[in-house]
SELUM-945326 format. One line per field, with one value per residue (C-alpha): residue number from 1; residue in one letter; chain; x, y, z. Coordinates in steps of 0.5 Angstrom, whole numbers, plus 500, padded with zeros to 3 digits. Each point is the difference from the previous one (the first is absolute). Example, Ala and Ser with C-alpha at 12.3 -4.5 7.8 and 13.67 -1.06 7.14 Angstrom:
<fivos>
pos = [1,2]
code = [A,S]
unit = [A,A]
x = [525,502]
y = [491,507]
z = [516,498]
</fivos>
This chain:
<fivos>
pos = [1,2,3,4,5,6,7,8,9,10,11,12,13,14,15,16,17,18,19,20,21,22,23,24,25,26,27,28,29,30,31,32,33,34,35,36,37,38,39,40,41,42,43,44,45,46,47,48,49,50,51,52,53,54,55,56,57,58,59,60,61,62,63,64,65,66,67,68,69,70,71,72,73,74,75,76,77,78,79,80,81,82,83,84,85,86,87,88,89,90,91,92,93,94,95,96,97,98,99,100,101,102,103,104,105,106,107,108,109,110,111,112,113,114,115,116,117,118,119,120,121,122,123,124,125,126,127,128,129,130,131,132,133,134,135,136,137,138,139,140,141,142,143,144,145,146,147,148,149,150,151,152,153,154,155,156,157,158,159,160,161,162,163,164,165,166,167,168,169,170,171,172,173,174,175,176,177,178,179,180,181,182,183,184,185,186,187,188,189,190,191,192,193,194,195,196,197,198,199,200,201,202,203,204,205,206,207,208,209,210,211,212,213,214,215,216,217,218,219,220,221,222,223,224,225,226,227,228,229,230,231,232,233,234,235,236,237,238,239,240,241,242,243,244,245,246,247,248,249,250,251,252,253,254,255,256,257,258,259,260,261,262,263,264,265,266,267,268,269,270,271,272,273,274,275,276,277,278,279,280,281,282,283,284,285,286,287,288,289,290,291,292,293,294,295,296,297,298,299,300,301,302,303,304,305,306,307,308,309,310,311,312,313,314,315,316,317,318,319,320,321,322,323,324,325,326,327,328,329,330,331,332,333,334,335,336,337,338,339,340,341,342,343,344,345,346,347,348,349,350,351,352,353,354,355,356,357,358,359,360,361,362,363,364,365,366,367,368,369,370,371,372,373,374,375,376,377,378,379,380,381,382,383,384,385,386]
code = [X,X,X,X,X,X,X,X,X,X,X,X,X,X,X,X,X,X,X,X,X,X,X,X,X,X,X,X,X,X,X,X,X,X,X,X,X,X,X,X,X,X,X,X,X,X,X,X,X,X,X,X,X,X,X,X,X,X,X,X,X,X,X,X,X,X,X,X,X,X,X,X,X,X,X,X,X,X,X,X,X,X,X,X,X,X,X,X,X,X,X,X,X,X,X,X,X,X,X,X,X,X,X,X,X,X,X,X,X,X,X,X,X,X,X,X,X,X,X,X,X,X,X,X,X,X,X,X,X,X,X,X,X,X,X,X,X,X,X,X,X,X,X,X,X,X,X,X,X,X,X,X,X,X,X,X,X,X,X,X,X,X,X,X,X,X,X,X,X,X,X,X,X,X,X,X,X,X,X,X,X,X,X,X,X,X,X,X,X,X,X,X,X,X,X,X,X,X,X,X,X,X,X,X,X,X,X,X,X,X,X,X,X,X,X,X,X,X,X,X,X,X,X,X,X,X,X,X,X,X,X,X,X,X,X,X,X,X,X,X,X,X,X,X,X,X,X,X,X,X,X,X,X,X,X,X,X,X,X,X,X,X,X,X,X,X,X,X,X,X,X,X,X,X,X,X,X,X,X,X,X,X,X,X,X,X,X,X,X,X,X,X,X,X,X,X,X,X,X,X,X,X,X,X,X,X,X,X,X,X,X,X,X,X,X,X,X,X,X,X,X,X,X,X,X,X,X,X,X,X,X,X,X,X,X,X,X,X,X,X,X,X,X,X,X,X,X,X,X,X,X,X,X,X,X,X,X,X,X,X,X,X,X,X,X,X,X,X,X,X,X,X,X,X,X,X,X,X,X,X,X,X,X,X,X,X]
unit = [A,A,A,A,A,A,A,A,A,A,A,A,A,A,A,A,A,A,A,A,A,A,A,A,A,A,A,A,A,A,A,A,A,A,A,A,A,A,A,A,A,A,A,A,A,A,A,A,A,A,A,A,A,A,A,A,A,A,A,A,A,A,A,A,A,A,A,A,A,A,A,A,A,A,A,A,A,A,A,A,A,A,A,A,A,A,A,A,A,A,A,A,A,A,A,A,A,A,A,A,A,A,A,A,A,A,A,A,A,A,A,A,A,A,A,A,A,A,A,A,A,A,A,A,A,A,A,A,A,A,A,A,A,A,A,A,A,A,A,A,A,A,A,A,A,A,A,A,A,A,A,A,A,A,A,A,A,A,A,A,A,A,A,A,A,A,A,A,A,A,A,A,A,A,A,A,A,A,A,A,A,A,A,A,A,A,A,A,A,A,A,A,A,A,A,A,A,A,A,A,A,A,A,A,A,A,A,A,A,A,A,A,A,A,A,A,A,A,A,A,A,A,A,A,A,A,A,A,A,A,A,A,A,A,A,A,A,A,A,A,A,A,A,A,A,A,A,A,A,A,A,A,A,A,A,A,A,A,A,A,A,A,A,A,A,A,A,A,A,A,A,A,A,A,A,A,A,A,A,A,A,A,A,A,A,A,A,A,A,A,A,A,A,A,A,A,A,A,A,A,A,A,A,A,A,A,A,A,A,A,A,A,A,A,A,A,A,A,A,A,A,A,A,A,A,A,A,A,A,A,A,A,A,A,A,A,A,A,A,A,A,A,A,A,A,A,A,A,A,A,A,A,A,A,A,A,A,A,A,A,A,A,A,A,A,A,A,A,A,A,A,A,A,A,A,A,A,A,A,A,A,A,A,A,A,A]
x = [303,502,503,504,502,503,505,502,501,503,506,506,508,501,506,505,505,507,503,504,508,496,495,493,494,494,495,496,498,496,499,501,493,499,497,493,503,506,504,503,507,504,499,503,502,502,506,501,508,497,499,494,502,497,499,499,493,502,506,500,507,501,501,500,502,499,503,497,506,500,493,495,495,493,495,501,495,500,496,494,501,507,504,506,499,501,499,502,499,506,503,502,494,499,497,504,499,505,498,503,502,505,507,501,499,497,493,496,496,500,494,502,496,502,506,497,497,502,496,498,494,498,496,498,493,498,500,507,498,500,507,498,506,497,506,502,498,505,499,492,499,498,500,496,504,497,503,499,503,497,506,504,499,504,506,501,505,498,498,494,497,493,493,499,498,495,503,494,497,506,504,506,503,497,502,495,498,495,496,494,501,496,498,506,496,501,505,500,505,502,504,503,494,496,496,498,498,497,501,497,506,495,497,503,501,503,494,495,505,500,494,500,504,501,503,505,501,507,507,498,505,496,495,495,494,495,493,496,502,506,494,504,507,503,506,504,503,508,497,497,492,496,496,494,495,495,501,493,496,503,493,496,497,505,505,506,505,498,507,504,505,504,506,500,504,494,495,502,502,506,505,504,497,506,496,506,499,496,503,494,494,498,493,499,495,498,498,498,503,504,507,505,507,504,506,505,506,504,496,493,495,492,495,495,492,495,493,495,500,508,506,502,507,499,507,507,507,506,507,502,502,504,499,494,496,500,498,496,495,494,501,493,502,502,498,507,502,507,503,506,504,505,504,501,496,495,495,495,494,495,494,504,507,506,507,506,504,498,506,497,504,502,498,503,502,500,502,493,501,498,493,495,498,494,496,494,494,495,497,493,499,493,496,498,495,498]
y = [855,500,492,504,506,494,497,507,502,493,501,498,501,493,502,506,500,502,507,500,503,507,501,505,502,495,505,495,493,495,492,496,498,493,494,498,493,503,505,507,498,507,507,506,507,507,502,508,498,500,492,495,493,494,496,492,500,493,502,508,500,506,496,506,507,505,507,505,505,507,498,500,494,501,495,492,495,493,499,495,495,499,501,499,508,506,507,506,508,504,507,500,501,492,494,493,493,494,494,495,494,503,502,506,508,502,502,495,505,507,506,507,506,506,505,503,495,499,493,501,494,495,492,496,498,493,497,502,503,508,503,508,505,506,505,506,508,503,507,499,494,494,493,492,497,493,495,493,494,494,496,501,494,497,504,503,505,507,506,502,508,502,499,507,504,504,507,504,497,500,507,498,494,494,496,493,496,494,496,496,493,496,505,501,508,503,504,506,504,505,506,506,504,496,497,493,498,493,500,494,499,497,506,505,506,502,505,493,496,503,497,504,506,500,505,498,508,497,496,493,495,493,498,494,496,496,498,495,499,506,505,505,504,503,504,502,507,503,503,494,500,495,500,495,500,496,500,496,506,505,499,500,507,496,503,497,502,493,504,506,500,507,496,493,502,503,496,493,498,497,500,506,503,496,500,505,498,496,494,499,496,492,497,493,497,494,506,505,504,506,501,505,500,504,501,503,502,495,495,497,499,502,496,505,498,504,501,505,501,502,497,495,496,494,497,502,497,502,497,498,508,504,507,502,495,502,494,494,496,495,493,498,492,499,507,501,508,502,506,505,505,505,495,496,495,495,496,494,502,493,498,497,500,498,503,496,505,505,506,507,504,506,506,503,507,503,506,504,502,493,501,502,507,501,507,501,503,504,505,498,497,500,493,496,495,496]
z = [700,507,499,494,505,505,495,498,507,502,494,502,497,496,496,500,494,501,500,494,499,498,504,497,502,497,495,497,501,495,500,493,497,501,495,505,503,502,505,498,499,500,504,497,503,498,504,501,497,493,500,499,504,499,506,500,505,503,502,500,496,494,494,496,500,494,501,496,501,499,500,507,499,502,502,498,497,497,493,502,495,502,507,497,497,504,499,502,498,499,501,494,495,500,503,500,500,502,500,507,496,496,504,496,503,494,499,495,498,501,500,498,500,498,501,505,504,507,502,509,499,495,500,495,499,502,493,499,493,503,504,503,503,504,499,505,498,494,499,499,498,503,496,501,495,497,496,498,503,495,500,507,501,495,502,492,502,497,502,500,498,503,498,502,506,505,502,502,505,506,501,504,502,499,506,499,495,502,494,502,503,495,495,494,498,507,503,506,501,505,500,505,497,504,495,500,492,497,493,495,495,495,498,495,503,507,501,499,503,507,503,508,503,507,505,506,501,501,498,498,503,499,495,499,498,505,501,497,493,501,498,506,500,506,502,505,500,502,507,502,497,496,495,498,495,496,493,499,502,496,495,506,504,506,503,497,506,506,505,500,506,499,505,502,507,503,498,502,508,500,507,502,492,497,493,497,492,495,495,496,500,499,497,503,496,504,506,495,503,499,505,501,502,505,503,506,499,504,496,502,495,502,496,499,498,495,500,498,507,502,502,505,502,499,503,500,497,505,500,493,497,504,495,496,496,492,496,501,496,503,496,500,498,508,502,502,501,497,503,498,504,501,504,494,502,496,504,499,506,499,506,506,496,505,498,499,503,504,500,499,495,503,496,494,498,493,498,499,492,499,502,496,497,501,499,504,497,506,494,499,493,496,499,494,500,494]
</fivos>
């Protein structure tokens, strides 16, 4: 663990791409999946200018950019078996496919939901057979919407009705949705109710299907799996929290919470307390480790450790962001780290990486009603464990 925390701690900038003509914050990152012998050959990002661009990883140049105007795209992901589909979930009730080979702006397939739907969240398992959007609260309701994606990779352009939903199980907006690395039936959701809910698609009702209810006591921002054979979720929270649970002790008499940090700013040590929010959470598997990772406002990234025993700074990256970091994705191929912000900046972070070209962008401005809404939720909520 410690030789995992130095090469995480020795991270430096390998590549930065270049601003582009429009600039936006970067919201969501995600790596293509490659083939075993080979390296991830694209990097796409979700833009607060209502775009998802496709970058070249070698080169960090946008070979592709589809808008989903009037439409707010949230969240970006490959398909598995094939890095050249991208996906991504729209404000307008749908989630669409592209594929990077064809020159075309046109979805190659597109996931509606229903009339009312307005997808915040969404992924898509990792046999490619199960796509799920998490929808915002309309009047009382509040939907998980599956479909299936059985032919997504031959790019049959249709569009795509949905298998069904769940709609008991969240009362607000549902804000992530992360299904299992290695097992297909598994998905965890979170939602500004607070809640954090594992669900086993396989079984036939949504009642038998949520396998665990955990309670943030809070507005969840960020969700994942971690742990050996991925048998933990984690969250963190809107005001700062985090979350971990042991899902493999939910038959046993143990307790299944392994850490509840009510805020991260207090309870890790940093330099003049410039711990201001969370990004998110990466599992490394080599280490077994869980990490999450944190930011300041002018742009610094703490690299925070997780134990049953609490927090510690493991190291921080300074001089690539300028403003507030908001995306990032961890590439376990050559741990490499990705990050995004709201200087409109993407950077490549490798152990021991040297720049080409070492100019700080200054920082950039953006009208404010571009940042994300959220609404915090600090009323207690009552807990439900399976």
């Amino acid at each position: 663990v410690e030789k995992i925390e130095e090469q995480l701690a020795s991270l430096r900038i390998a590549k930065r791409s270049m601003l582009s003509e429009e600039p936006a914050y970067l919201l969501d990152i995600d790596v293509s999946k490659p083939a075993p012998s080979e390296s991830a050959r694209f990097l796409a990002v979700s833009c607060s200018n209502k775009s998802v661009r496709v970058y070249n990883r070698e080169t960090v140049h946008v070979l592709r950019e589809y808008s989903s105007c009037p439409g707010i795209l949230n969240g970006v992901r490959f398909a598995r078996a094939c890095d050249s589909l991208v996906l991504s979930a729209c404000s307008d009730g749908t989630v669409k496919c592209w594929d990077i080979r064809l020159a075309t702006e046109k979805a190659v397939q597109i996931f509606r939901g229903y009339p009312s739907n307005v997808f915040i969240s969404f992924d898509i398992n990792c046999s490619d057979l199960i796509v799920c959007a998490g929808t915002e609260k309309v009047e009382k309701d509040t939907f998980l919407v599956f479909w299936d994606a059985r032919g997504i990779t031959n790019c049959a352009s249709t569009t795509k009705e949905p298998l069904g939903v769940y709609s008991e199980s969240h009362n607000d907006d549902i804000t992530k949705i992360c299904f299992h690395p290695i097992k297909p039936n598994l998905v965890v959701s979170g939602s500004t109710d607070g809640l954090v809910n594992v669900f086993d698609i396989n079984k036939d009702t949504e009642d038998d299907a949520l396998i665990a209810t955990c309670n943030s006591d809070s507005s969840v921002s960020f969700i994942g799996w971690s742990g050996k054979d991925y048998k933990q979720v984690y969250c963190t929270t809107h005001d700062e929290g985090f979350c971990w649970w042991d899902i493999a002790q939910l038959d046993t008499e143990e307790a299944i919470t392994l850490l509840h940090v009510l805020d991260v700013r207090d309870a890790v040590c940093v330099e003049n307390n410039s711990l201001h929010y969370l990004v998110g959470g990466l599992y490394h598997e080599k280490a077994d480790r869980l990490f999450l990772i944190a930011g300041t406002s002018t742009g610094s990234i703490h690299l925070i450790s997780c134990s049953a025993d609490g927090l510690s700074l493991v190291g921080t990256l300074s001089g690539g962001h300028s403003a507030t970091v908001r995306s990032f994705c961890w590439n376990p191929t050559d741990e490499s780290l990705w990050t995004g912000g709201e200087d409109a900046q993407l950077l490549l972070w490798k152990p021991g990486g040297v720049e080409r070209s070492l100019t700080k962008k200054a920082s950039m401005k953006i009208a404010s009603s571009l940042q994300k809404r959220v609404r915090v939720h600090n009323s207690s909520f009552k807990s439900r464990k399976k």
